[in-house]
C-alpha positions in Angstrom: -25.2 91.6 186.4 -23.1 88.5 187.3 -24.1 86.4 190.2 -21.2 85.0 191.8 -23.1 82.2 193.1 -24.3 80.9 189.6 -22.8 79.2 186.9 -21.6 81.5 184.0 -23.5 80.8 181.1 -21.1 81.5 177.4 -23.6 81.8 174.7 -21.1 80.6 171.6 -22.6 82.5 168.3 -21.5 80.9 164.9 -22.6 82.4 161.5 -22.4 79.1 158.9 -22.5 79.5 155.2 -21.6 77.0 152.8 -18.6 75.5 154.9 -19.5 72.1 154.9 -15.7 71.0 154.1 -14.9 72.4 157.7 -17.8 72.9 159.9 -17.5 69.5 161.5 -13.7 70.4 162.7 -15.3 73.8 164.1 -18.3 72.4 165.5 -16.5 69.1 167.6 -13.5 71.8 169.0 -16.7 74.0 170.5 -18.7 70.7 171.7 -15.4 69.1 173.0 -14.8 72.4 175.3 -13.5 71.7 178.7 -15.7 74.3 179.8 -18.9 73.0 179.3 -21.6 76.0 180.8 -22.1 76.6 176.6 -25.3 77.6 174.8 -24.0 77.2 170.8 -25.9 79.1 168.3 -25.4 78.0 165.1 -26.8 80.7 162.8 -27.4 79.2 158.4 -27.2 81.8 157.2 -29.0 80.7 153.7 -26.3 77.5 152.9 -26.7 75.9 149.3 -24.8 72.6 150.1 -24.8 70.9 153.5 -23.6 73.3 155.8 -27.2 73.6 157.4 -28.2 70.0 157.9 -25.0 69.3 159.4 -25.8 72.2 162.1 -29.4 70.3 162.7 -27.2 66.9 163.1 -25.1 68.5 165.7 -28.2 69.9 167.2 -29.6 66.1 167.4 -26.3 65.4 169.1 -25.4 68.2 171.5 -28.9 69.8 173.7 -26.7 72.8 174.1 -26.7 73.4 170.4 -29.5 75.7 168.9 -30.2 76.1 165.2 -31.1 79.4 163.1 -32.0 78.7 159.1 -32.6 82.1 158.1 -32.2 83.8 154.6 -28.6 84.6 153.4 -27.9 87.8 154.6 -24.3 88.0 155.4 -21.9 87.9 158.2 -23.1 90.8 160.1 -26.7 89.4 159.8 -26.0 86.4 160.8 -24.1 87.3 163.9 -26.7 90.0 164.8 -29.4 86.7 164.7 -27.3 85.1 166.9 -27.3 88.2 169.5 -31.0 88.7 169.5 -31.1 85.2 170.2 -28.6 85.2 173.4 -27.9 88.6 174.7 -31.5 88.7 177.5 -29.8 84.9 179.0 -26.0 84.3 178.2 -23.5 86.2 181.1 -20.7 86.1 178.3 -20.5 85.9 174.4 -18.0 84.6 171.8 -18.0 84.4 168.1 -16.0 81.7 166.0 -15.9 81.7 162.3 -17.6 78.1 160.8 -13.8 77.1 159.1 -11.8 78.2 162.3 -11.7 75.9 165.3 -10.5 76.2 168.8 -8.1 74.4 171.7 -10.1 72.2 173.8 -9.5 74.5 176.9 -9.7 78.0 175.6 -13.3 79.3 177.0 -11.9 77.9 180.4 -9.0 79.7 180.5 -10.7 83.1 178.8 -13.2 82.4 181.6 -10.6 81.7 184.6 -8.8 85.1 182.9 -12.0 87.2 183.2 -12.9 85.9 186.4 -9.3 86.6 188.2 -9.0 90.4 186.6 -12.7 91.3 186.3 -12.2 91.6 182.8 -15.0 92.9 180.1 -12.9 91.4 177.6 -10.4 88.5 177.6 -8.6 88.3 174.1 -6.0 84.8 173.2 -2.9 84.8 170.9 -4.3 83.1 167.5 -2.6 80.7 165.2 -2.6 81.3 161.6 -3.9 77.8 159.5 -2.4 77.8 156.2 -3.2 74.9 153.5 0.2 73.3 155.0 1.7 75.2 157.9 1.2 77.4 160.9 1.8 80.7 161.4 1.9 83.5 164.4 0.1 86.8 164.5 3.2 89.5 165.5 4.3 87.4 167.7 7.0 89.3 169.3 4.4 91.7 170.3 2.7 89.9 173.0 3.6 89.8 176.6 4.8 86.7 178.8 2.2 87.0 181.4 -1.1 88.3 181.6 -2.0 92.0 181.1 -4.7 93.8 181.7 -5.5 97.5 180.6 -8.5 99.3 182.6 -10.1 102.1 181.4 -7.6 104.6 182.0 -4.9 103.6 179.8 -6.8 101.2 177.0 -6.4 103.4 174.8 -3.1 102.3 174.3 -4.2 99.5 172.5 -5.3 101.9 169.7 -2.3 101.8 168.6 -2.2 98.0 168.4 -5.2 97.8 166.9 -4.1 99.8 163.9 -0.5 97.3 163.5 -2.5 95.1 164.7 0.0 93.4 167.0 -2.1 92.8 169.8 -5.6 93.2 170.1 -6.9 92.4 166.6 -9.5 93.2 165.3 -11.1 90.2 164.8 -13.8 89.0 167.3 -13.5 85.6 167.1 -10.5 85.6 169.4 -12.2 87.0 172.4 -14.6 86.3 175.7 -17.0 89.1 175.9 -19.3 89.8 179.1 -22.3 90.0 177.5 -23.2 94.0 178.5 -20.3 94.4 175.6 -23.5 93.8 173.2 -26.4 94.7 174.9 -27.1 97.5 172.7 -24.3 96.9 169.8 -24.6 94.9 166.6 -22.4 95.1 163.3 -23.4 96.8 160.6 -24.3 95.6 157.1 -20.6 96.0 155.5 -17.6 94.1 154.3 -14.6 94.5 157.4 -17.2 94.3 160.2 -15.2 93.8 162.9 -13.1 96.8 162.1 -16.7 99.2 162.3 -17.3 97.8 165.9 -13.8 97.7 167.1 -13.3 101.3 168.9 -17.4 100.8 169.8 -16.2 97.8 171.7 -13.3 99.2 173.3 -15.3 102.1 174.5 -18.1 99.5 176.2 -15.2 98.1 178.3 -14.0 99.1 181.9 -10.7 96.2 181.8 -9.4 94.0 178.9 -7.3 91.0 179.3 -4.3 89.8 177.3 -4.0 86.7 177.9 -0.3 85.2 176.4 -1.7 82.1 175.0 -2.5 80.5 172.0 -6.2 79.1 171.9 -8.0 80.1 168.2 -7.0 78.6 165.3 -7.7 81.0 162.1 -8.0 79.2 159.0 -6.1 81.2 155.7 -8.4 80.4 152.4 -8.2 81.7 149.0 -12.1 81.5 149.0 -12.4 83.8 152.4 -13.6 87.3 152.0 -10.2 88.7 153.0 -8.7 87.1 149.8 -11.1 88.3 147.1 -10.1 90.4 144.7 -11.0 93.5 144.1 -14.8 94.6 144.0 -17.7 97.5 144.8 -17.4 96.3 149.0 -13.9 96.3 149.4 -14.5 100.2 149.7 -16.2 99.2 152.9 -12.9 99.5 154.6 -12.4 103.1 153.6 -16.1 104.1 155.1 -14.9 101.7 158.7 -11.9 103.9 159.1 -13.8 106.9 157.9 -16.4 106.1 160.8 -13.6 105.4 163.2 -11.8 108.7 162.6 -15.0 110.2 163.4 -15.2 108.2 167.1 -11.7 109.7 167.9 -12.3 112.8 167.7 -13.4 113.4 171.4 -10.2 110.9 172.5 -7.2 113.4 171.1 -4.9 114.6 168.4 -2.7 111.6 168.3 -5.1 109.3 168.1 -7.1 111.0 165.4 -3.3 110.9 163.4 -3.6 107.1 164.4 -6.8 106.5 162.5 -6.2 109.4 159.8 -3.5 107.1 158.9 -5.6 104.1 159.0 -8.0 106.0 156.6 -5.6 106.8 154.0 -3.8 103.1 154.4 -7.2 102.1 153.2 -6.9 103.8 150.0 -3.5 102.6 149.6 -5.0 99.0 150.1 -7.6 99.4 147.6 -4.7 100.6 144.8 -2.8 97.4 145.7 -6.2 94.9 145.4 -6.9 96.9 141.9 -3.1 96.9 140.4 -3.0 93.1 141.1 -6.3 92.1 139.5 -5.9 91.4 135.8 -9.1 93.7 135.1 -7.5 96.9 136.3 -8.2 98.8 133.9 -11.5 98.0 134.0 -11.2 100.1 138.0 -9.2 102.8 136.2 -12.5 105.1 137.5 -11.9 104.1 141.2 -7.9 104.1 141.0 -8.1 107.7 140.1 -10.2 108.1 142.7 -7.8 106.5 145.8 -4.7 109.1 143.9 -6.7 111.8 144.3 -7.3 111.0 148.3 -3.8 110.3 148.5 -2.6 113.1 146.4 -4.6 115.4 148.7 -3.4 114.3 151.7 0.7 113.9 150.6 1.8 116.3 153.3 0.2 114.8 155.9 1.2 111.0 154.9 4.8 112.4 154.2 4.5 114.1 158.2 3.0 111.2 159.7 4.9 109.9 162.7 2.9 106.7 162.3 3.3 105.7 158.7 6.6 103.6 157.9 9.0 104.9 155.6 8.0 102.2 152.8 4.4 103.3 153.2 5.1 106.6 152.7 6.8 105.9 149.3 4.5 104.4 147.9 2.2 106.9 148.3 4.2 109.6 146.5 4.5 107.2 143.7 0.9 106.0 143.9 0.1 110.1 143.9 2.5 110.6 141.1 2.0 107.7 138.7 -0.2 104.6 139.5 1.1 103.1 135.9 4.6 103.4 137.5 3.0 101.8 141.0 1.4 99.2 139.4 5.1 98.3 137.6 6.8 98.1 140.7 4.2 96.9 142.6 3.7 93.3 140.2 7.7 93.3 140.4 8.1 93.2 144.3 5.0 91.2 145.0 
């Protein structure tokens, strides 16, 4: 429970693995925060080059700053370190990703946000860092003032979450009250965030939109998202599998919403396999995705979610994934 009377203590968590090109310009926009009630956990999680003694540096410099070496485990691991760590003292929790960085006034004004609307979670707009521009998230999407959704109508959002046009599912965006995690951690797979995100909106009573830009998210070929193909990009298919699963006591349409979800995953494994130049070497695991889709044709066709362009290249992927993969290479 939070005191009122007390200062509000943000326990900061930040997984670190072998980002020592960008870890300073994350690790000054967290110090340099004009909210300054921080603890800043800074999880090494197994770093070959310097990442880790520039964490015990910053530690030297900044009291607030704790350090965790532990073996490389992986995102989820090293974020889960971070919670055992926090979640008995902080009143609020926050993730950033070690190449991202943030405004200098963002935890304030998540804070003021959570404060004013006794908000569970307060979530910012995010800018998209590309080698040499910035881009916006859907950016037509987001209101001019804050929102706030309580527990009777968040899930609305659910929708948003699978166009992701408002409440992403990224973490790193977001001021959490720390009950979010008392009992929660992510599990051991690729697309982590998208396995916790309908457990997280079910922990909350109010979440906050707040209609500005404070987290910087930083676009690298070297990032997980931009891998190609391989064995854990099928974790996605088992998140939205899992998800479908949660819906099921919440309603028709939003078991549609994440049944669509589901299959767009196989769709997006087709697309990471066609693009690789070892596809034949996935020809097993193609078949595989036509099959699902193939299966479920009438429903993708019927789908008042999917967008027409989707749903074409399903019944191509379903008819011929030689023919897909043609027109897929062309467009792209």
């Amino acid at each position: 429970m939070i005191k009122d009377n007390q200062p509000h203590l943000i326990s900061v968590i930040v997984p670190v693995y072998n980002v020592e090109k960008y870890l300073r310009q994350c690790l000054d926009s967290i110090i340099n925060q004009t909210y300054r009630n921080l603890e800043i956990i800074l999880v090494d999680d197994g770093s070959t080059d310097s990442s880790g003694i520039i964490c015990d540096e910053y530690a030297q410099i900044d009291a607030r700053i704790k350090v965790i070496h532990k073996e490389n485990g992986g995102l989820s691991s090293a974020r889960n370190a971070g919670l055992d760590v926090c979640i008995s003292g902080g009143d609020y929790v926050a993730f950033v990703d070690s190449d991202d960085w943030l405004e200098p006034d963002m935890y304030e004004r998540l804070y003021e946000t959570s404060k004013k609307y006794n908000a569970d979670i307060v979530a910012s707009k995010i800018y998209l860092e590309y080698k040499n521009k910035t881009g916006f998230l859907n950016e037509r999407y987001w209101p001019q003032k804050v929102v706030t959704i309580d527990e009777f109508n968040k899930m609305r959002l659910f929708k948003d979450v699978c166009y992701q046009r408002l409440y992403y599912t990224t973490v790193c965006n977001k001021l959490y009250k720390s009950q979010i995690f008392k009992k929660l951690r992510f599990p051991h797979y690729l697309y982590e965030d998208v396995f916790v995100i309908l457990d997280i909106l079910r922990a909350a009573s109010v979440i906050a939109l707040l209609p500005e830009h404070k987290y910087h998210y930083r676009q690298r070929e070297g990032s997980i998202m931009y891998k190609e193909f391989s064995d854990t990009s099928l974790d996605i298919i088992e998140a939205w599998k899992y998800n479908v699963l949660l819906l099921e006591d919440w309603g028709s349409q939003y078991i549609d919403l994440g049944k669509m979800k589901y299959l767009q995953a196989h769709k997006g494994i087709v697309n990471k396999i066609v693009i690789s130049d070892n596809c034949s070497r996935h020809e097993g695991i193609l078949n595989q995705m036509q099959s699902i889709i193939r299966e479920n044709l009438f429903f993708i066709i019927a789908n008042r979610y999917m967008r027409i362009h989707e749903k074409i290249e399903c019944v191509i992927i379903a008819c011929n994934t030689r023919v897909y993969r043609l027109c897929y290479r062309l467009l792209k």
